[in-house]
C-alpha positions in Angstrom: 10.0 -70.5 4.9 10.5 -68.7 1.6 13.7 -67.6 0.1 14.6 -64.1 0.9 14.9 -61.8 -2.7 16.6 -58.3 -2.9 16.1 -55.7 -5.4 16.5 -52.1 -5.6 13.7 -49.5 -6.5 14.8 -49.9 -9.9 14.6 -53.5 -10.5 11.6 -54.0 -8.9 9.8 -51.3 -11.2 10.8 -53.6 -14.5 8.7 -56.7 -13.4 5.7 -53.9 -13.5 5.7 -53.6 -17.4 4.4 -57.0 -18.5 1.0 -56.5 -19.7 -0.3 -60.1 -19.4 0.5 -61.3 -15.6 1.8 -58.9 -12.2 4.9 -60.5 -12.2 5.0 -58.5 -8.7 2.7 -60.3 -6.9 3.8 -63.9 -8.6 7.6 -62.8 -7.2 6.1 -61.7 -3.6 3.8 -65.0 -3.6 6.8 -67.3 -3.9 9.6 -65.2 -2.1 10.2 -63.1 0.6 11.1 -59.6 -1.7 13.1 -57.2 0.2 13.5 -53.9 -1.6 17.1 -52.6 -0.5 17.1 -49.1 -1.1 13.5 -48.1 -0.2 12.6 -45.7 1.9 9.8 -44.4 3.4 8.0 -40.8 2.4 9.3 -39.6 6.1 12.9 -40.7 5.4 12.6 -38.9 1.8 11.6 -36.0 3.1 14.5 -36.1 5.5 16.7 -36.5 2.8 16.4 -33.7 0.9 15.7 -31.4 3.8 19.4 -32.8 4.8 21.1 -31.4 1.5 19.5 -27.5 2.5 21.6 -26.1 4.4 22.7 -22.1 5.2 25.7 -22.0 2.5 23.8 -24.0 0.0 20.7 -21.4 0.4 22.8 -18.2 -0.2 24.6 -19.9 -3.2 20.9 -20.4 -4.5 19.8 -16.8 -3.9 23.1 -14.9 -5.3 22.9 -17.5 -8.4 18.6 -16.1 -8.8 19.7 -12.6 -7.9 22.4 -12.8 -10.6 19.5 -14.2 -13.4 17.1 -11.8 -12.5 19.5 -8.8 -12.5 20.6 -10.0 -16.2 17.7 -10.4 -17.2 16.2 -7.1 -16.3 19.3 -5.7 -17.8 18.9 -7.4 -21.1 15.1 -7.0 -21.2 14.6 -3.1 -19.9 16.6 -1.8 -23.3 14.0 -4.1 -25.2 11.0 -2.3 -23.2 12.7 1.1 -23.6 12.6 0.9 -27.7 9.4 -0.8 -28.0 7.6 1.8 -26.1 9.4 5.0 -27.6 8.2 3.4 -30.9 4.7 3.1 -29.8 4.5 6.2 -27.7 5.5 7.8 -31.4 3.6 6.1 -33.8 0.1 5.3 -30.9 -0.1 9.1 -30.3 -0.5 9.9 -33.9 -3.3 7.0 -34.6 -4.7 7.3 -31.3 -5.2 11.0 -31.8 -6.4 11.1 -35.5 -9.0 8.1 -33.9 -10.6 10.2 -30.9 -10.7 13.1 -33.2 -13.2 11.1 -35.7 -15.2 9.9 -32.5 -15.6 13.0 -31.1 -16.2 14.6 -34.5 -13.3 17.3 -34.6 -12.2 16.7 -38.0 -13.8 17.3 -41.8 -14.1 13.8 -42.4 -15.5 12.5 -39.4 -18.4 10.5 -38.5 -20.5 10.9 -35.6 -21.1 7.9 -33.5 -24.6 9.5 -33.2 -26.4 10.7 -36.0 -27.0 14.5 -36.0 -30.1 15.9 -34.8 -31.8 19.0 -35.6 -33.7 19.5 -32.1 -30.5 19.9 -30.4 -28.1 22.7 -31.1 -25.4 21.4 -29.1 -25.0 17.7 -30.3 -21.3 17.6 -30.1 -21.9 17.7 -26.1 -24.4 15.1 -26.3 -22.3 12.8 -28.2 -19.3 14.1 -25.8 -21.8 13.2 -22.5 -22.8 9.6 -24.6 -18.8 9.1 -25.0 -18.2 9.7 -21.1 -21.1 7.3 -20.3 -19.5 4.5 -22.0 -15.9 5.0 -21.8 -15.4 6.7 -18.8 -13.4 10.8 -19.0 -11.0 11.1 -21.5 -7.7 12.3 -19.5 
């Protein structure tokens, strides 16, 4: 008959760290090791499905609700600005940028080369644009 050892979860784990021998398995070979606050994956489960409960749920939710609301609040001022700035300064680039591509300015460079067959190249490159791009809205 072997002498009866108790330990907790805790304890237990400590014997695991020596590198050179399982003290684990020396400990189970000589005694009878109970663990005294182990419990099964069943009983865990149980558990922590015990602590949800109605109350605790709607405390949860109005707690989330309350995060997400400031942080909308906080980050829709944030969104505002940063795309009044872009609208403004994107518009300006973005136009001056299709209007070299599509060749409506002095200084522009075609993203085809001009030929002297057709009459109406600006179309062509307009068509070649719509090809690869898709229809400018």
């Amino acid at each position: 008959m072997k002498i009866k050892k108790y330990y907790t979860i805790k304890e237990w784990s400590k014997f695991k760290k020596n590198n050179y021998f399982d003290m684990q398995e020396i400990l189970c070979q000589r005694y009878d090791v109970i663990l005294t606050d182990h419990k099964t994956r069943n009983e865990k489960i149980i558990s922590i499905l015990k602590k949800f409960n109605q109350r605790n749920f709607d405390k949860a939710m109005k707690q989330f609700n309350n995060f997400m609301k400031d942080f909308g609040n906080s980050v829709d001022p944030l969104t505002r600005e940063i795309n009044t700035l872009e609208r403004d300064t994107s518009r300006q680039k973005n136009r001056d940028n299709i209007d070299l591509i599509w060749g409506k300015t002095h200084n522009s460079v075609p993203v085809w080369c001009l030929s002297d067959d057709n009459f109406d190249s600006q179309t062509r490159h307009e068509a070649n644009l719509e090809k690869i791009w898709g229809k400018k809205n």
